[in-house]
N, C-alpha and C positions, 0 to 999 in steps of 0.2 A: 398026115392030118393037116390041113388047112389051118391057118390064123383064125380063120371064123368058127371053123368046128371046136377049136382047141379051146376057145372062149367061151362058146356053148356049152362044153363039158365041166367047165369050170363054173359058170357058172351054176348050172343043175347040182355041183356037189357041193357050193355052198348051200343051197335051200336046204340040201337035205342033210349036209352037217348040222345045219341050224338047229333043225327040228329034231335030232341027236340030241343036241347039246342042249337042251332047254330038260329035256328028257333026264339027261345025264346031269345036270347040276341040280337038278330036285332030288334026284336019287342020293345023291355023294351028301349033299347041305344037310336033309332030312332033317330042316325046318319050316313047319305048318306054317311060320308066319310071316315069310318071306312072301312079297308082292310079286307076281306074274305078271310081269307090262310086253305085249303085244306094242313094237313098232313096225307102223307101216312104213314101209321100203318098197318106192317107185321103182328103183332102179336099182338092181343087185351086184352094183357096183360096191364092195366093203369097203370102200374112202367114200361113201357120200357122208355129206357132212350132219343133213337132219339126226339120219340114226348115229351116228356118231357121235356128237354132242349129247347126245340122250344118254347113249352106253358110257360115256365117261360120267353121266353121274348118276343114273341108277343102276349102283354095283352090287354086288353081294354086302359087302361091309354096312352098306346102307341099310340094307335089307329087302333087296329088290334083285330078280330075276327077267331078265331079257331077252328077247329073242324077237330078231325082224323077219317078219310075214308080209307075203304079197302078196295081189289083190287075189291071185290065182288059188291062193292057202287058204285066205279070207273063204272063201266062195266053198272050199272042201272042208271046213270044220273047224280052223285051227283056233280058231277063239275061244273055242270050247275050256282048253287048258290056261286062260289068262283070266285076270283079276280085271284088267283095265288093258284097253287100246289106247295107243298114242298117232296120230295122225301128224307129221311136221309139215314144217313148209315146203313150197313148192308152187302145186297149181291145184287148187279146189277143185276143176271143173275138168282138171286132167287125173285128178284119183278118181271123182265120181265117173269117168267114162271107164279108169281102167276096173274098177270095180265093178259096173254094169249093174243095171238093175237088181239081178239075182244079189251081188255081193254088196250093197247098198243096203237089201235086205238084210242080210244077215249081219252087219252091222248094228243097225234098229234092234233084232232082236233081240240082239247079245246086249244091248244096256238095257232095253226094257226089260231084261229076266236077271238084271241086279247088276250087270257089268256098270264098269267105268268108263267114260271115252273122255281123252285131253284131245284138243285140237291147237294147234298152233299154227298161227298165220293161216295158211291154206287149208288146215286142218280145220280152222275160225270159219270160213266162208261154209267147207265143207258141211259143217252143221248146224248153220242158219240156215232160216226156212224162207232165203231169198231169192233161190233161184230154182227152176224148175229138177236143178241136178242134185238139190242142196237134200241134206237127208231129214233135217226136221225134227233135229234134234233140240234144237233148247230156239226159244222165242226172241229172237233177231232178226232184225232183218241190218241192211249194211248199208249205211251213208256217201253218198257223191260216190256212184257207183261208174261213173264216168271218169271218175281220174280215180281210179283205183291205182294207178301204175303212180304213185305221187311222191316217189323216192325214197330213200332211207339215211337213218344216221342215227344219236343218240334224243332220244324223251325224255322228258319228266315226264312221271305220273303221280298222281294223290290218289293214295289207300283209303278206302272204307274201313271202318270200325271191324266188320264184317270179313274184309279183305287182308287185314292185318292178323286177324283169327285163324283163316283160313291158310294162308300163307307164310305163315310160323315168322310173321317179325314184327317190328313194335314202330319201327319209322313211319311218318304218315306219308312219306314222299318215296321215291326210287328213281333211279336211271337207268333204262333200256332199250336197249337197241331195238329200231321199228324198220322194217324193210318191207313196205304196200301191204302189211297185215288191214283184215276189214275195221273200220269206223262203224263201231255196233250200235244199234239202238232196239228198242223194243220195237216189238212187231205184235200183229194182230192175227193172232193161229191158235185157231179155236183145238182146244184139246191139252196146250202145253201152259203149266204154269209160268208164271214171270222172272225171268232170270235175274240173279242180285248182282248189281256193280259190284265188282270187288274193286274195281281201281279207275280212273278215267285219265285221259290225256288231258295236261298239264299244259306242255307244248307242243310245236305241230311241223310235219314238214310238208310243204307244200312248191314241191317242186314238176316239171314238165307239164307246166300249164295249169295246174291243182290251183284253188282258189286258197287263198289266207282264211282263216276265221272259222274254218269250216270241222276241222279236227278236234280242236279244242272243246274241250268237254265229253265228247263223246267215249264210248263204253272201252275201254282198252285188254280188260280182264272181267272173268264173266263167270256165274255159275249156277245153275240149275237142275233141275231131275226131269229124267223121261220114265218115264215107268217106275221100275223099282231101281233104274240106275240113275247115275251123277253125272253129270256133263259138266265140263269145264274148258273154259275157250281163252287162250293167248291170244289177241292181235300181233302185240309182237312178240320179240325171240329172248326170252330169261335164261334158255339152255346155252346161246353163243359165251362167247369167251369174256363180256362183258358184264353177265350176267343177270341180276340178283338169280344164284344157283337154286337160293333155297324157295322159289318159287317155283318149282319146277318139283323139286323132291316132295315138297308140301301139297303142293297139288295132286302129282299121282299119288301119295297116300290118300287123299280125301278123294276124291273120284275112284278109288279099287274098293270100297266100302259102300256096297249095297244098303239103300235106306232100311231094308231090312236082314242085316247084316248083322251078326254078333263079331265078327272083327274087331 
């Protein structure tokens, strides 16, 4: 067998260990209240570091069950069994192709019939309704869409009242790592309610050309409803090793909670 076949096989018997093992730890846990978080996995490579990051901190002990699905799984059903999707970083307009229409769709469905979706960074772009790829999920659109590539390193951000609620802490400030997540703002998209600041950027990084002045203030953490589900959107990365963790844990609990949810 070839290097490339051997890889192939391998990778095939991760998916489908996955989708075992989501199976098998519902089974063994045999607890109703454990959260089912869907991460999407571009690349079924088990060192990428989006679902990685994720899996180290929605564990069982937490009370969260995980399992990464690809766009391929997305498109056959596999949502069906999750509380909430998580979307990381990456490239917005490189999940929306690998998803395609069909699985774009069935994203949309699955919140509006009471799922959750988190986006983070590319996951943020992905569901804003800025671009024709974009799924149109919560009412954003994305700031200096021209120097999107505008570097990374650590932010401040200031919490809302709201965001401080929502995000299980009491600090009005944080520090997190921002790597070209979108610079949100409100948009105009007849049908979707208005998404609430939870946090805005503080300070700014405006490098390869990016203009100064232009980050600051804009929407850094985001949260609204599509239908009967929650949407919640990262600009930047709470999950990296930097953290604030528990904005990440907090979060997928409040987005796996259908507005008409008894959870």
């Amino acid at each position: 067998m070839s290097n490339r076949h051997a890889w192939i096989a391998v990778v095939a018997m991760t998916w489908l260990l996955s989708g075992a093992a989501w199976t098998a730890a519902a089974e063994l846990a045999g607890d109703p209240t454990a959260i089912r978080v869907a991460i999407y996995e571009h690349s079924p490579r088990p060192d990428a570091k989006g679902p990685t990051n994720l899996e180290r901190l929605l564990t069982p002990a937490a009370g969260f069950e995980t399992r990464r699905v690809s766009a391929e799984q997305i498109r056959e059903g596999s949502l069906g069994k999750a509380d909430v999707v998580v979307f990381p970083g990456g490239s917005g307009s490189a999940q929306a192709k690998r998803l395609g229409p069909e699985g774009r769709d069935v994203v949309c469905r699955f919140v509006s019939d009471g799922g959750g979706y988190v986006g983070i960074c590319a996951g943020s772009y992905l569901a804003s309704s800025q671009y024709d790829w974009s799924l149109r999920l919560m009412r954003s659109r994305v700031i200096d869409r021209k120097h999107w590539a505008r570097g990374s390193g650590i932010v401040q951000l200031s919490l809302s009242d709201e965001g401080r609620a929502l995000l299980g802490v009491n600090d009005a400030t944080a520090e997190v790592m921002y790597a070209q997540g979108p610079l949100l703002a409100p948009a105009i998209e007849p049908g979707l309610a208005p998404y609430t600041p939870l946090a805005l950027y503080e300070s700014e990084i405006a490098e390869k050309g990016a203009p100064e002045g232009v980050m600051v203030g804009t929407t850094a953490i985001a949260a609204g409803a599509y239908g009967r589900g929650r949407v919640l959107c990262f600009s930047p990365h709470p999950e990296k090793a930097e953290g604030p963790h528990r904005f990440i844990e907090s979060g997928v609990r409040w987005a796996a909670v259908g507005l008409d949810s008894e959870r």
